[in-house]
LUMMI-892423 format. One record per residue (C-alpha): residue number from 1; residue in one letter; x, y, z. Coordinates in nm, 2 decimals, always signed. Example, Ala and Ser with C-alpha at 12.3 -4.5 7.8 and 13.67 -1.06 7.14 Angstrom:
{num = 1, residu = A, x = +1.23, y = -0.45, z = +0.78}
{num = 2, residu = S, x = +1.37, y = -0.11, z = +0.71}
END
This chain:
{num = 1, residu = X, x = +2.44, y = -3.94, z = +5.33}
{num = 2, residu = X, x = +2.68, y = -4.05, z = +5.63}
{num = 3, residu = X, x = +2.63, y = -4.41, z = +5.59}
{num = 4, residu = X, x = +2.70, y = -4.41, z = +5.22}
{num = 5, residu = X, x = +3.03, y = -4.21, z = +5.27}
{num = 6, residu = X, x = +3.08, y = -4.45, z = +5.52}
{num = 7, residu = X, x = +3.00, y = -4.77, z = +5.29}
{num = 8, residu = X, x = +3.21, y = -4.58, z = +4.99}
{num = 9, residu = X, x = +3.55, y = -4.53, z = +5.27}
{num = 10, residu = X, x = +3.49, y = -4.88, z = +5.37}
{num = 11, residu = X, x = +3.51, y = -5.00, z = +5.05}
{num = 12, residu = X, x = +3.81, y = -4.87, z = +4.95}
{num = 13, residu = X, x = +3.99, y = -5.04, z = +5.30}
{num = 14, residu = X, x = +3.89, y = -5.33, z = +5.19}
{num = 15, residu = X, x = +3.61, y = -5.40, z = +5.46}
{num = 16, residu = X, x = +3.31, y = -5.46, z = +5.52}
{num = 17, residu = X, x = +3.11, y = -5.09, z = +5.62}
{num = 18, residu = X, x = +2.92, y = -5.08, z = +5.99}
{num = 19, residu = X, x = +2.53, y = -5.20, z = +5.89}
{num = 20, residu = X, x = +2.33, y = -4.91, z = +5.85}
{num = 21, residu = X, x = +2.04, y = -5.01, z = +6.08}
{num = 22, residu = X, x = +1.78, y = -4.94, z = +5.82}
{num = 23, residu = X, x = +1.68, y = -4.80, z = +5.52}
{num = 24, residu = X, x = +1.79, y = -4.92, z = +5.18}
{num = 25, residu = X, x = +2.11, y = -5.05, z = +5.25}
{num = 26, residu = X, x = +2.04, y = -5.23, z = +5.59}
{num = 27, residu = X, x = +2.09, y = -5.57, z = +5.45}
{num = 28, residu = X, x = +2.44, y = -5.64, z = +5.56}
{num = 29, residu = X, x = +2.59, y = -5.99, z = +5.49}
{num = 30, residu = X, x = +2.82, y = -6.15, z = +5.74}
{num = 31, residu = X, x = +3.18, y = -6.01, z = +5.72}
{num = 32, residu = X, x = +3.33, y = -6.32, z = +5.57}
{num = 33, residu = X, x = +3.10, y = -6.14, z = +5.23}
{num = 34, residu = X, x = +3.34, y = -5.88, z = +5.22}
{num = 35, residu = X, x = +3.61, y = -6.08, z = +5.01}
{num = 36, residu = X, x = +3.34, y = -6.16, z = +4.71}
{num = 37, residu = X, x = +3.53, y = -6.03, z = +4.35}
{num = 38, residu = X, x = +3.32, y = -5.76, z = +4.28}
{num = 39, residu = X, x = +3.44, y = -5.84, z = +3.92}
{num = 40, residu = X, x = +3.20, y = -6.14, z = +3.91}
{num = 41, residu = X, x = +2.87, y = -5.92, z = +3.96}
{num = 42, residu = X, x = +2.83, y = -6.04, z = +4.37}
{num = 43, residu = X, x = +2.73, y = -5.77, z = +4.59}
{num = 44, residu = X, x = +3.04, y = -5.62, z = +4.89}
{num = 45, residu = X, x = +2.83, y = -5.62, z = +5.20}
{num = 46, residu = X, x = +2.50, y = -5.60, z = +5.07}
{num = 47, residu = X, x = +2.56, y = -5.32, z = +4.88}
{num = 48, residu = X, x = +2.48, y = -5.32, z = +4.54}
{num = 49, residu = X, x = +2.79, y = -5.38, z = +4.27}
{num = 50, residu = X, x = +2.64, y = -5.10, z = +4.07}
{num = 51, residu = X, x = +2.64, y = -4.83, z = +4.37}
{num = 52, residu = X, x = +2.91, y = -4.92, z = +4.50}
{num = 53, residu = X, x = +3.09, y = -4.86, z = +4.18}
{num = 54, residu = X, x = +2.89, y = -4.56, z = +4.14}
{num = 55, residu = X, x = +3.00, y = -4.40, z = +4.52}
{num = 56, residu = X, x = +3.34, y = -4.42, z = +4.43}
{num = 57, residu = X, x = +3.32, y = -4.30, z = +4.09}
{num = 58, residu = X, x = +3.14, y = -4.00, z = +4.20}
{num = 59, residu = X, x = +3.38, y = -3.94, z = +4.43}
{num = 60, residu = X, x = +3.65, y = -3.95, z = +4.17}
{num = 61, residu = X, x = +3.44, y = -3.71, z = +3.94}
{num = 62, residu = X, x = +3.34, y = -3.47, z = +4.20}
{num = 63, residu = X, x = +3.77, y = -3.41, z = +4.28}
{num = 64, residu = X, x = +3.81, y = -3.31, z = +3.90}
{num = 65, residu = X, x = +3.49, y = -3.13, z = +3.86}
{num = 66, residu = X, x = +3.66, y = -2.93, z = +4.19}
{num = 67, residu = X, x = +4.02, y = -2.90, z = +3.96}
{num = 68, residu = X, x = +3.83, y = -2.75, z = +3.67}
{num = 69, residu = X, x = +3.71, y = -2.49, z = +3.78}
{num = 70, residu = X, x = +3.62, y = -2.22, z = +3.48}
{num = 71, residu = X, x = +3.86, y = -1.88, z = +3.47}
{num = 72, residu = X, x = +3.64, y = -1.55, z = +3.55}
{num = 73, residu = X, x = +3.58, y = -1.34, z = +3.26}
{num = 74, residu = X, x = +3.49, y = -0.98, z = +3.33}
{num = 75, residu = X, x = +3.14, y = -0.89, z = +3.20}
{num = 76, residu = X, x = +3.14, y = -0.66, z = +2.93}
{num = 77, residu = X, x = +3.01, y = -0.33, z = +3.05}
{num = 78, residu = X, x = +2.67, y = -0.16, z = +2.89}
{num = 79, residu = X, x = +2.90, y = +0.09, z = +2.68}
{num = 80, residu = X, x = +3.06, y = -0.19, z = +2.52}
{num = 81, residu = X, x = +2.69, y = -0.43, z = +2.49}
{num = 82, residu = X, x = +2.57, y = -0.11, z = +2.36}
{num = 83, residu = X, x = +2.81, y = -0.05, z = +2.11}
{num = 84, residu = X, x = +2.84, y = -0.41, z = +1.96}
{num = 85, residu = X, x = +2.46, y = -0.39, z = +1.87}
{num = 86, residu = X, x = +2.50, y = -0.08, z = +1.74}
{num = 87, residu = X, x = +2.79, y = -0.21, z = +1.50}
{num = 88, residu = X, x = +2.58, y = -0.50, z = +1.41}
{num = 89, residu = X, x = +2.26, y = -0.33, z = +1.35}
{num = 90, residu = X, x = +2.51, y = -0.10, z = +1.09}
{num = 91, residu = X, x = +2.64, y = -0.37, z = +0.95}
{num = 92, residu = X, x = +2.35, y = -0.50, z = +0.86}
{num = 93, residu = X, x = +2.17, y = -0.18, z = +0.75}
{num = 94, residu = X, x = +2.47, y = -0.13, z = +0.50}
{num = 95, residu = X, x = +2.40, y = -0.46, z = +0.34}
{num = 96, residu = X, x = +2.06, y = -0.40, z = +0.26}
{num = 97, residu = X, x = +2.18, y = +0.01, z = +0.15}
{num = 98, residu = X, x = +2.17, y = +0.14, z = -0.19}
{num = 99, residu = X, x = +2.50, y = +0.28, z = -0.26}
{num = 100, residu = X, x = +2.54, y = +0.64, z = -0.44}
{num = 101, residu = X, x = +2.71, y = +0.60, z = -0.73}
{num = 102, residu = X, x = +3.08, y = +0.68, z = -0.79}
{num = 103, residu = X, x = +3.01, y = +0.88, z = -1.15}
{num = 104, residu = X, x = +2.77, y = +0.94, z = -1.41}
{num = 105, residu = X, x = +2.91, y = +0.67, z = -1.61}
{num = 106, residu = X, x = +2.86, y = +0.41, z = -1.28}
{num = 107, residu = X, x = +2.52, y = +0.52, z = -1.26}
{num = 108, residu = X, x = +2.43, y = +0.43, z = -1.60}
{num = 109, residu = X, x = +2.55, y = +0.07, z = -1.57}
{num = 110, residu = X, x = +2.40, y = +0.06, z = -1.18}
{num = 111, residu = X, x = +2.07, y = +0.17, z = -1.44}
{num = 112, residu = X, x = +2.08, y = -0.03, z = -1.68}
{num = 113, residu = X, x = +2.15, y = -0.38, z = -1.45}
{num = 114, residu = X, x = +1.85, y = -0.25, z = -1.24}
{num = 115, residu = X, x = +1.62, y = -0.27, z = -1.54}
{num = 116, residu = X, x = +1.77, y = -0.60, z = -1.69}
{num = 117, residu = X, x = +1.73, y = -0.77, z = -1.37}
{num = 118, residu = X, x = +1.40, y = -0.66, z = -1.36}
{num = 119, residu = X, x = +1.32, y = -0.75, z = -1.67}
{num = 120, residu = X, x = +1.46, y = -1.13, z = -1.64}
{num = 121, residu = X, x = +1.26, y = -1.13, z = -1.37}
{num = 122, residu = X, x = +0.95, y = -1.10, z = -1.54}
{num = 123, residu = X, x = +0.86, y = -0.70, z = -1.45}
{num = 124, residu = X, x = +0.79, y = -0.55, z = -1.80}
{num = 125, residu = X, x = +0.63, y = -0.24, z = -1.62}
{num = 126, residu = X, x = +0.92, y = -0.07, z = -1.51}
{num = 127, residu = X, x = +1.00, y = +0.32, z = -1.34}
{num = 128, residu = X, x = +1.32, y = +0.51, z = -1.34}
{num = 129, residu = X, x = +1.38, y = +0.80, z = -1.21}
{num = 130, residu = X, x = +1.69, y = +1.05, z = -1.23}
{num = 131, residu = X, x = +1.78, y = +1.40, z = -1.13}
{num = 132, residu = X, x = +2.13, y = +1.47, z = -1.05}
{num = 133, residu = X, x = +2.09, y = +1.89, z = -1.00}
{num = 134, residu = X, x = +2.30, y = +1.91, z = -1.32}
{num = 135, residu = X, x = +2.28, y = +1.84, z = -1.70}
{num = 136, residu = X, x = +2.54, y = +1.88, z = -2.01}
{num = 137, residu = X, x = +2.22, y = +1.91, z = -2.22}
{num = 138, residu = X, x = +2.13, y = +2.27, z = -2.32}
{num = 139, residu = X, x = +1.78, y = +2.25, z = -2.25}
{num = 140, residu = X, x = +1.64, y = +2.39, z = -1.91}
{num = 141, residu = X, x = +1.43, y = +2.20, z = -1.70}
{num = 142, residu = X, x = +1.26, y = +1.89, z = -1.63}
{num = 143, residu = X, x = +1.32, y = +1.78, z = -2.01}
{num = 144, residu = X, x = +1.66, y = +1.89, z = -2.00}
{num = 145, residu = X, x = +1.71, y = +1.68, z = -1.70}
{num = 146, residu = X, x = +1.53, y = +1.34, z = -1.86}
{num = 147, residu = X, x = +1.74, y = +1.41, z = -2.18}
{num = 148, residu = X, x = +2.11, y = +1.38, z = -2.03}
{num = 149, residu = X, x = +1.97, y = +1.03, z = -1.90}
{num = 150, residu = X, x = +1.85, y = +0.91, z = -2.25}
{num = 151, residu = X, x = +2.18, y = +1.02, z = -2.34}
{num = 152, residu = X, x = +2.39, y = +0.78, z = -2.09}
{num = 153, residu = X, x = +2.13, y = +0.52, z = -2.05}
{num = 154, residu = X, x = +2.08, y = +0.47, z = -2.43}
{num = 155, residu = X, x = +2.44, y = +0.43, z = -2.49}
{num = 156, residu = X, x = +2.47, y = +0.20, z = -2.22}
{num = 157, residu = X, x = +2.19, y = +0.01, z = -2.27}
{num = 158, residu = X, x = +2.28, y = -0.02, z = -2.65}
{num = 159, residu = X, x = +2.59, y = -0.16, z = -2.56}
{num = 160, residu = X, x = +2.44, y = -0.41, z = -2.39}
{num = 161, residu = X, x = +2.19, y = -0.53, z = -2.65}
{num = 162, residu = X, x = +2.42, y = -0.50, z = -2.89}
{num = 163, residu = X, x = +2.39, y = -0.86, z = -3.16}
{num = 164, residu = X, x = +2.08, y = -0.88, z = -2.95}
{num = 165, residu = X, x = +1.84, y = -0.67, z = -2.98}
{num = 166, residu = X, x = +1.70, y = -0.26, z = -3.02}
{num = 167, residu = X, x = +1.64, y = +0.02, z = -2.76}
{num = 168, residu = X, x = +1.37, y = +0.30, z = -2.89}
{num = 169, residu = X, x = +1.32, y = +0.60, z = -2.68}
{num = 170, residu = X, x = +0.98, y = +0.74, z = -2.71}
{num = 171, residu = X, x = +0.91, y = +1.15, z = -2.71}
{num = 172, residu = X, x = +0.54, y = +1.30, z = -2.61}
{num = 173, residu = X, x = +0.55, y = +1.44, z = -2.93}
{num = 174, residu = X, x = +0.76, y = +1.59, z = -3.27}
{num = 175, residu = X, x = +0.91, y = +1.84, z = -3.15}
{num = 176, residu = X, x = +1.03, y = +1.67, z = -2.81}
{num = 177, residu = X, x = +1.16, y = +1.45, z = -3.06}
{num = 178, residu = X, x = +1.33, y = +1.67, z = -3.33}
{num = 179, residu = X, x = +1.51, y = +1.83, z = -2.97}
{num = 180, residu = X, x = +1.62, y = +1.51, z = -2.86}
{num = 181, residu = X, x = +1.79, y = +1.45, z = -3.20}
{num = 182, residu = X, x = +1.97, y = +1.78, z = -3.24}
{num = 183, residu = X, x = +2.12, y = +1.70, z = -2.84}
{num = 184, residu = X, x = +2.16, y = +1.40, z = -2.85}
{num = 185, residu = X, x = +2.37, y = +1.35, z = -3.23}
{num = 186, residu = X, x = +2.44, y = +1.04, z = -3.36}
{num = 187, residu = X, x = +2.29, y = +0.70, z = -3.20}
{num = 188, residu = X, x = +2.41, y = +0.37, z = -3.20}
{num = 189, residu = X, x = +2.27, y = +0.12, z = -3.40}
{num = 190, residu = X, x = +2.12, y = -0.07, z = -3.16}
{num = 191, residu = X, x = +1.90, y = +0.29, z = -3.04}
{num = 192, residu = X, x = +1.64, y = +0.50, z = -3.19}
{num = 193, residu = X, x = +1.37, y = +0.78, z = -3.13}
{num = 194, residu = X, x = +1.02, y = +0.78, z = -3.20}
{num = 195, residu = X, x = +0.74, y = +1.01, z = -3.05}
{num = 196, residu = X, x = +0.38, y = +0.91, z = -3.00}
{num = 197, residu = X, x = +0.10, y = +1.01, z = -3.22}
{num = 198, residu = X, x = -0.14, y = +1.26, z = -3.08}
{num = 199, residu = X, x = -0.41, y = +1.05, z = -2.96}
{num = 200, residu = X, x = -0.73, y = +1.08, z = -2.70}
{num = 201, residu = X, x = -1.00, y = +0.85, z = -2.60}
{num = 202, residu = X, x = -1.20, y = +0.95, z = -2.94}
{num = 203, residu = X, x = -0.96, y = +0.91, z = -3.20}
{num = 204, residu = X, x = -1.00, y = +0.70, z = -3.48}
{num = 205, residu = X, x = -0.73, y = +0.47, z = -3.56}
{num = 206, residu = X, x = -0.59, y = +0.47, z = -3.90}
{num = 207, residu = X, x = -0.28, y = +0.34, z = -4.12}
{num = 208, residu = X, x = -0.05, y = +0.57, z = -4.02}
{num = 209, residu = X, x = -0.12, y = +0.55, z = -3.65}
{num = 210, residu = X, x = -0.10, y = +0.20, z = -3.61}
{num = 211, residu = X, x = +0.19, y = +0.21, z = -3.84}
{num = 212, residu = X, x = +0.36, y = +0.44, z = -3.58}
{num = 213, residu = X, x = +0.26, y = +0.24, z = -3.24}
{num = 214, residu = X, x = +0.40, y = -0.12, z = -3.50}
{num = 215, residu = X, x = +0.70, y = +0.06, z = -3.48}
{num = 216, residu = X, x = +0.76, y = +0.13, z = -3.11}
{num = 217, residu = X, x = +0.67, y = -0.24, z = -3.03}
{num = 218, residu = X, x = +0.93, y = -0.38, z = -3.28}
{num = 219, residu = X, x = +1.17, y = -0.26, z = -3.02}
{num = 220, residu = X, x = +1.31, y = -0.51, z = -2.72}
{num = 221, residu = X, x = +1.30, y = -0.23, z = -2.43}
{num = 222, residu = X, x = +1.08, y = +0.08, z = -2.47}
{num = 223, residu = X, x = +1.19, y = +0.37, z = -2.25}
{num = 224, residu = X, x = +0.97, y = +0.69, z = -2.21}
{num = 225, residu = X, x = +1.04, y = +0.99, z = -2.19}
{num = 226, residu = X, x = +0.91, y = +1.22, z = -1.94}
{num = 227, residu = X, x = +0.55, y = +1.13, z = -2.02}
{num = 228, residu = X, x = +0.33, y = +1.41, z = -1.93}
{num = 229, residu = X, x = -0.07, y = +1.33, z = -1.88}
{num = 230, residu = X, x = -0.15, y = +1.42, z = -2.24}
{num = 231, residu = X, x = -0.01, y = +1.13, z = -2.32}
{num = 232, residu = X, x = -0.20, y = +0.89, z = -2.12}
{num = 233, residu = X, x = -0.37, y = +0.76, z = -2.41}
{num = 234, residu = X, x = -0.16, y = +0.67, z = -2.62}
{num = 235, residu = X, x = +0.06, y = +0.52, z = -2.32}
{num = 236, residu = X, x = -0.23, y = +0.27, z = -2.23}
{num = 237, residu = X, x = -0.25, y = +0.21, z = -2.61}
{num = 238, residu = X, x = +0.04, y = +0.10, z = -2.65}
{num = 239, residu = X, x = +0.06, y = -0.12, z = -2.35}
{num = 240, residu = X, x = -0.26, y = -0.28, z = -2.41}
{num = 241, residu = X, x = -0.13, y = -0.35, z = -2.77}
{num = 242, residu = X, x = +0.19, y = -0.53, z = -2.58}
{num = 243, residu = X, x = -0.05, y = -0.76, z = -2.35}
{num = 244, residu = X, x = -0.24, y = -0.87, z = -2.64}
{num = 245, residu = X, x = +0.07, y = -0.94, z = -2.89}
{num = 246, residu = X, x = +0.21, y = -1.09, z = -2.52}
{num = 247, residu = X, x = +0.51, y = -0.96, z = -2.58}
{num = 248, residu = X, x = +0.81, y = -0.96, z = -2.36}
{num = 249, residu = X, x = +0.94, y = -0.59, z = -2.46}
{num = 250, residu = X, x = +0.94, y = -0.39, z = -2.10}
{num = 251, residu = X, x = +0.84, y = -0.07, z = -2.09}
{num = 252, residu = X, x = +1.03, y = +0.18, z = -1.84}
{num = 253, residu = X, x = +0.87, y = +0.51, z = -1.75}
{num = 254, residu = X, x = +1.15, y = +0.81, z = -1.73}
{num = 255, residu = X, x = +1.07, y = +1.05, z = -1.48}
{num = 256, residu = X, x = +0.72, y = +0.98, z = -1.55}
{num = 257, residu = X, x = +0.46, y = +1.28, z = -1.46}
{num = 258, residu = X, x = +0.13, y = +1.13, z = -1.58}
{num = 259, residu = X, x = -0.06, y = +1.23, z = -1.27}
{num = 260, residu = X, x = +0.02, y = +1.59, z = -1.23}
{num = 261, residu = X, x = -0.22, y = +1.85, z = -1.33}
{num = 262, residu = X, x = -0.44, y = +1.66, z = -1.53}
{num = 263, residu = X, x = -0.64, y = +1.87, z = -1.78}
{num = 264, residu = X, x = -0.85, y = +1.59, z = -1.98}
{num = 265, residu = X, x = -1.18, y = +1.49, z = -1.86}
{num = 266, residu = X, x = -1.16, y = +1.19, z = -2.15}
{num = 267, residu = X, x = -0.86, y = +1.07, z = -2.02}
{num = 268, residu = X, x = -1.04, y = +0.91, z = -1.71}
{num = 269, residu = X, x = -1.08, y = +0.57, z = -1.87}
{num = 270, residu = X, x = -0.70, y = +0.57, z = -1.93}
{num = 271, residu = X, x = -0.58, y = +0.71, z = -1.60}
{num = 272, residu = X, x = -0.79, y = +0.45, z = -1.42}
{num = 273, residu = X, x = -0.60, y = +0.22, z = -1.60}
{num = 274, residu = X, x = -0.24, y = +0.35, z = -1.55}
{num = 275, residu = X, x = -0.32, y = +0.38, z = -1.21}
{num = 276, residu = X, x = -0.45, y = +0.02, z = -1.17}
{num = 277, residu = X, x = -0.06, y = -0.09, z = -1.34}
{num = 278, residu = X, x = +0.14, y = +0.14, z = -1.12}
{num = 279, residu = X, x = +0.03, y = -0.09, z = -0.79}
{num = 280, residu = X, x = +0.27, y = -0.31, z = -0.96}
{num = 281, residu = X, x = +0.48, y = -0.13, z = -1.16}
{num = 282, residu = X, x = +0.87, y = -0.21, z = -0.99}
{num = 283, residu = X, x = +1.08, y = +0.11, z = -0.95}
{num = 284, residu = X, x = +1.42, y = -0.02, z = -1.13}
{num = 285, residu = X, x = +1.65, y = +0.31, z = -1.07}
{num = 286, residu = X, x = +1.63, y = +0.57, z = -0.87}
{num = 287, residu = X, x = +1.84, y = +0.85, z = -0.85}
{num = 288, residu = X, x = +1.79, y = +1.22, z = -0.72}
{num = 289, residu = X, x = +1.92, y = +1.52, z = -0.52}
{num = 290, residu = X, x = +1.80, y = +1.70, z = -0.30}
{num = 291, residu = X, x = +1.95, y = +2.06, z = -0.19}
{num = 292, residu = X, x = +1.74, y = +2.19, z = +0.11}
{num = 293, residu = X, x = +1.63, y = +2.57, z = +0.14}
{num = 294, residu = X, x = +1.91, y = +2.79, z = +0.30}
{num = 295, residu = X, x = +1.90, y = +3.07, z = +0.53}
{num = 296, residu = X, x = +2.10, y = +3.28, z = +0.71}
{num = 297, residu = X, x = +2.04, y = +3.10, z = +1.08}
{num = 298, residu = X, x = +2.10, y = +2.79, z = +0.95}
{num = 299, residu = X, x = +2.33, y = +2.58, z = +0.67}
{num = 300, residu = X, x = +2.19, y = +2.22, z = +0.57}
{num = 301, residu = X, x = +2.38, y = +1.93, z = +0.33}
{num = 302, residu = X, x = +2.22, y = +1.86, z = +0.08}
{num = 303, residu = X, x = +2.11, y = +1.48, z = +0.03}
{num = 304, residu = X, x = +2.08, y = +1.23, z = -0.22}
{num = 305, residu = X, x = +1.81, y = +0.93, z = -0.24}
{num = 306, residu = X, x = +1.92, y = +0.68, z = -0.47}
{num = 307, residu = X, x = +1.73, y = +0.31, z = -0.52}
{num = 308, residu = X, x = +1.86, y = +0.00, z = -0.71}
{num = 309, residu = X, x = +1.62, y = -0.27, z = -0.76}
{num = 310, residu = X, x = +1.56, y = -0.49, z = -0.59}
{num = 311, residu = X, x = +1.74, y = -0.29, z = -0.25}
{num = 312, residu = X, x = +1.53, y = -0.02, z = -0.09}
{num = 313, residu = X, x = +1.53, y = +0.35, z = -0.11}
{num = 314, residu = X, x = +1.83, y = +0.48, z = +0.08}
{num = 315, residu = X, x = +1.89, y = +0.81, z = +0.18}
{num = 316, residu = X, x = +2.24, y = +0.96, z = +0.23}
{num = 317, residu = X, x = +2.35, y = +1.29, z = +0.38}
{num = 318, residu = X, x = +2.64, y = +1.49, z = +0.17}
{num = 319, residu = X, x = +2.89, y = +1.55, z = +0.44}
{num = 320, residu = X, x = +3.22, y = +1.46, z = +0.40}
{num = 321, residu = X, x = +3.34, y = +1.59, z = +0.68}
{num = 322, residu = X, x = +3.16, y = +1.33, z = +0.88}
{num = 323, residu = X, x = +3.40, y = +1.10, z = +1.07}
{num = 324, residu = X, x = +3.15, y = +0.77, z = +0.98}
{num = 325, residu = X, x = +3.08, y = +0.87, z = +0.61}
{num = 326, residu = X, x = +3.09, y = +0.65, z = +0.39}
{num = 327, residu = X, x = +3.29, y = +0.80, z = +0.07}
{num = 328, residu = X, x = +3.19, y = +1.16, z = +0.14}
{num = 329, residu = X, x = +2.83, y = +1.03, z = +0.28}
{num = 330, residu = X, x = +2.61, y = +0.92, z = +0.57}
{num = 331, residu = X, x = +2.37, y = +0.68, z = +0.57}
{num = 332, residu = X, x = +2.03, y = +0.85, z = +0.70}
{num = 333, residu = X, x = +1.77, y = +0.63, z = +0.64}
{num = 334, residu = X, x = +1.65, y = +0.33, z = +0.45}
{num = 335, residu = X, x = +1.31, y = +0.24, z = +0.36}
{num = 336, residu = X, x = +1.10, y = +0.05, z = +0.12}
{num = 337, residu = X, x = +0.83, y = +0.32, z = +0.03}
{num = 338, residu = X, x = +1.03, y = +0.62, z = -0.13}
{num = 339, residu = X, x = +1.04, y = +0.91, z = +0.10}
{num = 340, residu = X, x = +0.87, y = +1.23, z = +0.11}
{num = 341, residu = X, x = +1.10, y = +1.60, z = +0.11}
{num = 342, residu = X, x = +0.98, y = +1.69, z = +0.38}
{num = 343, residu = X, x = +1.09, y = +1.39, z = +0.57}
{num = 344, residu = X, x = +1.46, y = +1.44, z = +0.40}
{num = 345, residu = X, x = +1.44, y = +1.83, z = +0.51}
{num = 346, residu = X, x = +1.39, y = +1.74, z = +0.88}
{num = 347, residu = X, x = +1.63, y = +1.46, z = +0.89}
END
């Protein structure tokens, strides 16, 4: 206000200021007032000690609020906002990527840390699942596939459990089994094959079966093999024989196809009962690729999915041509539930 500014220049002279008339600070003293030490609390002219230290201050801090005046930065344009989020969000999606791995050899230790992980963690029902497009094993197909990862993940595993414990890789049946051997030549020490016993929901245990499933569980980590849906029963067998021992051995499920084309009505009871562990079964390693149909109009990379517990399923696009590939590939997608073909097709 004018009669403050007024008090506040007034001050400063050394004088008393003009009386204001009214208002707050209309109690002027007489001028002889005005040479009062303001350093001994007394009031200059009626005016409070306290404001009139206060008007002057303010004065002095609204000069060097005037000095101080920030620079201008130029506002980053949308392109720039735009692309800052988009590095981010990358950055971040990378982080939480599986990465495909290097070789055969890296995916067998990526494997085999999956499943120990897993395992120290408590999950003794485990998956894995592996399908580069290529084997060195001279059997076709889906068991061909399976066997070139007993192969690598046996070796590996057993040097890892080696002074500590076994690794037994379980066949459907004999002659699975007597295959397996003839590929696979000599094991390590700390790895074996078994196969189990035919088996259905009506047959009668005896010594030599229960001899056979004593042997599996002996073992500190049971893998699988491509288990097909005749061999539902003695699967659930052999787990519920684990729960009730309560022992620690995890068993791991290689490309596991229990639940396609089921052909026996007694196995029911047993498939109720895989299904009811799958809900929480952890997928350890996963590892597949996928080459899309071809045809004359059109030419599409092939893809690979990969997982590594406990990161999600990742998909990556085989393109090494890409600019923003990442060691020949580019990140596509990355989800938690594993994703459909169809899906990996359109994208």
């Amino acid at each position: 206000p004018a009669s403050a500014a007024a008090s506040s220049a007034a001050l400063r002279r050394g004088v008393a200021p003009p009386p204001a008339g009214a208002g707050h600070f209309a109690r002027a003293e007489p001028e002889a007032s005005a040479g009062r030490d303001v350093r001994q609390g007394r009031s200059l002219a009626g005016l409070p000690v306290a404001a009139a230290i206060g008007l002057v201050a303010g004065g002095v801090r609204h000069r060097r609020r005037l000095r101080r005046l920030p620079m201008m930065v130029a506002p980053r344009s949308f392109r720039e906002e735009a692309k800052l989020k988009s590095d981010a969000m990358l950055a971040e999606t990378l982080s939480t990527a599986t990465p495909v791995p290097e070789d055969f050899q890296d995916a067998m230790t990526l494997a085999c840390n999956c499943v120990l992980l897993a395992m120290a963690q408590g999950k003794l029902r485990q998956q894995v699942f592996y399908d580069s497009g290529d084997t060195d094993m001279k059997v076709n197909g889906a068991f061909g596939t399976a066997l070139g990862f007993v192969d690598g993940f046996g070796n590996r595993m057993a040097e890892e459990l080696k002074g500590k414990g076994s690794i037994v890789c379980v066949f459907g049946d004999m002659g699975k089994m007597g295959i397996a051997k003839k590929q696979l030549g000599e094991l390590p020490a700390e790895m074996r094959l078994e196969y189990f016993p035919p088996m259905n929901p009506r047959t009668q245990m005896n010594q030599g079966i229960q001899e056979q499933f004593d042997s599996i569980r002996s073992s500190d980590l049971i893998l699988v093999v491509a288990p097909e849906p005749e061999e539902i029963c003695p699967l659930m067998h052999l787990c519920d024989e684990l729960d009730k021992s309560r022992s620690g051995a995890p068993v791991v499920l290689l490309n596991s196809r229990l639940t396609e084309k089921l052909r026996m009505e007694e196995a029911n009871i047993a498939m109720k009962k895989y299904l009811q562990m799958k809900q929480t079964m952890v997928v350890a390693f996963h590892l597949q690729q996928y080459d899309p149909p071809q045809n004359e109009e059109e030419f599409m990379n092939a893809a690979v999915i990969v997982k590594a517990h406990p990161k999600p399923y990742t998909i990556w696009e085989d393109n090494p041509d890409d600019p923003e590939a990442i060691d020949g590939f580019f990140l596509m997608d990355v989800s938690a539930a594993p994703p459909k073909m169809d899906k990996v097709k359109d994208m």
